[in-house]
C-alpha positions, -999 to 999 in steps of 0.1 A, spaced: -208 -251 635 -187 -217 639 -156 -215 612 -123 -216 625 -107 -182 634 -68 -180 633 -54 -156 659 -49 -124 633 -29 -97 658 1 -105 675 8 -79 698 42 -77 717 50 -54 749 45 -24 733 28 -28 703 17 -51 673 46 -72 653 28 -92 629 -8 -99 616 -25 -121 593 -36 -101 562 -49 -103 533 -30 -95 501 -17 -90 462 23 -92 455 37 -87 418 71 -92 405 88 -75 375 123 -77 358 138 -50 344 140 -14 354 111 6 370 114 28 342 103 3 320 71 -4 338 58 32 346 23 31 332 20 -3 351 34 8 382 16 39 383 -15 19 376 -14 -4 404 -2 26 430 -30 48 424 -58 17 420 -46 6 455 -47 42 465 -82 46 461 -87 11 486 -65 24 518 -50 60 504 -74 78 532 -62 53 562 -25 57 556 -6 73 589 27 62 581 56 61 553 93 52 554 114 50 526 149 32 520 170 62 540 149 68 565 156 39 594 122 41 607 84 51 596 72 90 601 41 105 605 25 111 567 33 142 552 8 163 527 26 155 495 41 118 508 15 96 485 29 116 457 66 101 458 63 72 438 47 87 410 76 111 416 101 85 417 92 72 386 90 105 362 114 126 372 152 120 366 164 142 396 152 115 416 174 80 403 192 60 427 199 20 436 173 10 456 137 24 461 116 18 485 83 30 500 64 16 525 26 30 537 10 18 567 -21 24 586 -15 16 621 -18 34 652 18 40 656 53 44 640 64 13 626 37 -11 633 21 -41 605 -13 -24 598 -38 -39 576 -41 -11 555 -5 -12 536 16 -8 508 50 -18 496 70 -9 468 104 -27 468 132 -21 437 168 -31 432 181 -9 404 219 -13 413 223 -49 399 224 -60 360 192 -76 369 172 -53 380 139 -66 398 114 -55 419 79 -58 444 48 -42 446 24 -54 476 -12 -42 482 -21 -55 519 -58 -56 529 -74 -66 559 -77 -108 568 -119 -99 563 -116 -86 527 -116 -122 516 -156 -125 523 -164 -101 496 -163 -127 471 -142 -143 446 -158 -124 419 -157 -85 434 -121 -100 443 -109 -112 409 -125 -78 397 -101 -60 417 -67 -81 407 -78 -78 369 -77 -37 376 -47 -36 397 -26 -58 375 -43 -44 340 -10 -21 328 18 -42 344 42 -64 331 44 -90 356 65 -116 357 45 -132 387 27 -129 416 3 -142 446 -26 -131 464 -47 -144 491 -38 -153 530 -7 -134 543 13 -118 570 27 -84 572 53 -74 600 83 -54 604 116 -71 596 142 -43 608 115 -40 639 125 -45 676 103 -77 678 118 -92 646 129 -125 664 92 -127 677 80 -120 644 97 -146 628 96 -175 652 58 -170 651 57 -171 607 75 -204 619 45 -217 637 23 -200 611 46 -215 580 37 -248 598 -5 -247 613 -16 -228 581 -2 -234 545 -28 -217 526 -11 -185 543 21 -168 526 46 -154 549 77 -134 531 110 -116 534 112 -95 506 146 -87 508 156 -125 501 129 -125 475 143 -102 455 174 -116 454 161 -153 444 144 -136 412 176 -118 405 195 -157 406 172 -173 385 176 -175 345 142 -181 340 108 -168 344 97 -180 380 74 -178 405 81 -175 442 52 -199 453 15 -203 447 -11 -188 469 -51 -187 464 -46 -170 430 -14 -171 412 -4 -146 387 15 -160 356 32 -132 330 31 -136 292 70 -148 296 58 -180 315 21 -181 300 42 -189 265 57 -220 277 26 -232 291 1 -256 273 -29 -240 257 -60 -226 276 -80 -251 270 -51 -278 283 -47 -262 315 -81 -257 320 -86 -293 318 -60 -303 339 -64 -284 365 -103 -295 371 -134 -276 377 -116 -272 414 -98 -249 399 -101 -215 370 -79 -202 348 -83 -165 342 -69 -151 309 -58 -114 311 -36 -93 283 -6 -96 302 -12 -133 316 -32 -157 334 -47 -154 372 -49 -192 383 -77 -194 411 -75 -224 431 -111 -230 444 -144 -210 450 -124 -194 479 -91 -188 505 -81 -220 526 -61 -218 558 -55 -251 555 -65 -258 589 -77 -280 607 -85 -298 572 -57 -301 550 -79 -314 523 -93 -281 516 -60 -272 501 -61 -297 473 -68 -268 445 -35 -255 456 -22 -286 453 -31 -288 414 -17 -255 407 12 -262 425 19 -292 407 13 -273 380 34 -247 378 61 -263 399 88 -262 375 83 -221 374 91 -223 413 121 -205 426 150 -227 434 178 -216 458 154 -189 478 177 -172 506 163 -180 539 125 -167 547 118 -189 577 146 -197 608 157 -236 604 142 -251 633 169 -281 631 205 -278 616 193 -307 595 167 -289 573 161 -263 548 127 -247 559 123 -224 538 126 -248 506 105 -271 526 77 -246 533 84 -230 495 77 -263 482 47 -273 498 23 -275 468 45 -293 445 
């Protein structure tokens, strides 16, 4: 029998709002500056994946994506060493779609408050929905290099969506992670912007929500039981990669949509349970309420508890 295939483009009248991607999110605390190296790292590893497919950048003062320029891919690393260049908020986004402003599957996103005492921040590597059949192994190979200099606090990878949320099709957008949120929990959908601001509210070392392979920081790994206990409790469903700077939980041989068979999800479920306590609380709104009388996002945040 043919596997299922989800719908992965969602095209509006014009152009594409949203597709299901595949992809790697870290968080940090603290200022950029205190995670160069890292940062740096992760940029140019995920630079030599999609750096010759890019079309596209905006940044934070910009309203809208341009056409690439010859030195654009060199602005982070500018960002990051050169004094000239400090302000609040930093971002840069790279896309590789066939016009201004649309979710590619090629992408990058780096995300930084530095205006508020808690500075926090986001750094997403977005791969196409396919790159998932290469293999947990060639897979894990890659998060262990991306993630090798950087002092994450936490982070996700696996099933995703990327779209636009200042685009024209923003409604769309959303009203479809809705539907998504619902048919497919092994897929993360986001708003980065309410993210950020969740990490910044919470006292604690958290996690936003697990995903296929969850990345836990030294700050959390220090609270949890030893190596040996969490491999144990998790299962043989489920491995527990040790790294320098934390642990890569991997629930099952492979990405689940969760759909048709809900079952297939159970590995989630374990690290979920898991690590629930590490979950962020209070999360500004990701997903629309779809009745007055319930909280979504917390709903759909919660799901592998």
């Amino acid at each position: 029998m043919k596997s299922f295939q989800p719908q992965l483009i969602y095209p509006g009248n014009d152009d594409v709002y949203l597709r299901l991607i595949t992809e790697v999110t870290l968080y940090w605390r603290g200022s950029i500056f205190s995670h160069i190296d890292g940062l740096i790292h992760f940029y140019r590893e995920a630079l030599a994946i999609i750096g010759k497919d890019i079309k596209y950048f905006e940044t934070e003062s910009m309203g809208g994506s341009r056409k690439l320029k010859t030195d654009t891919l060199e602005l982070l690393p500018y960002w990051l060493t050169s004094s000239k260049a400090r302000r609040g908020i930093y971002m840069l986004k790279l896309e590789s779609g066939t016009r201004a402003n649309e979710p590619s599957d090629k992408a990058l996103l780096f995300l930084a408050d530095e205006e508020e005492e808690l500075k926090t921040g986001i750094i997403r590597l977005v791969l196409p929905f396919s790159f998932m059949d290469e293999g947990a192994s060639e897979i894990l190979a890659l998060m262990k290099r991306l993630v090798a200099k950087l002092n994450f606090e936490s982070g996700h990878a696996g099933y995703s969506v990327n779209w636009d949320s200042d685009g024209e099709a923003e409604e769309e957008a959303a009203r479809d992670m809705l539907v998504i949120s619902k048919k497919y929990p092994g897929v993360d959908v986001n708003y980065f912007d309410s993210t950020l601001i969740a990490f910044q509210n919470s006292n604690r070392p958290s996690i936003k929500c697990v995903n296929w392979l969850t990345f836990v920081g030294a700050d959390i790994q220090k609270i949890l039981p030893a190596m040996d206990q969490l491999r144990t409790e998790l299962g043989e469903a489920c491995r527990v990669n040790e790294l320098a700077n934390g642990i890569i939980f991997q629930a099952g041989p492979a990405p689940k949509l969760g759909y048709p068979d809900r079952h297939e999800l159970d590995p989630y479920y374990r690290v979920g349970n898991l690590l629930s306590d590490f979950r962020l609380r209070d999360h500004p709104q990701i997903l629309p309420d779809s009745t007055h009388d319930e909280n979504t996002t917390e709903d759909w945040l919660s799901r592998f508890d």
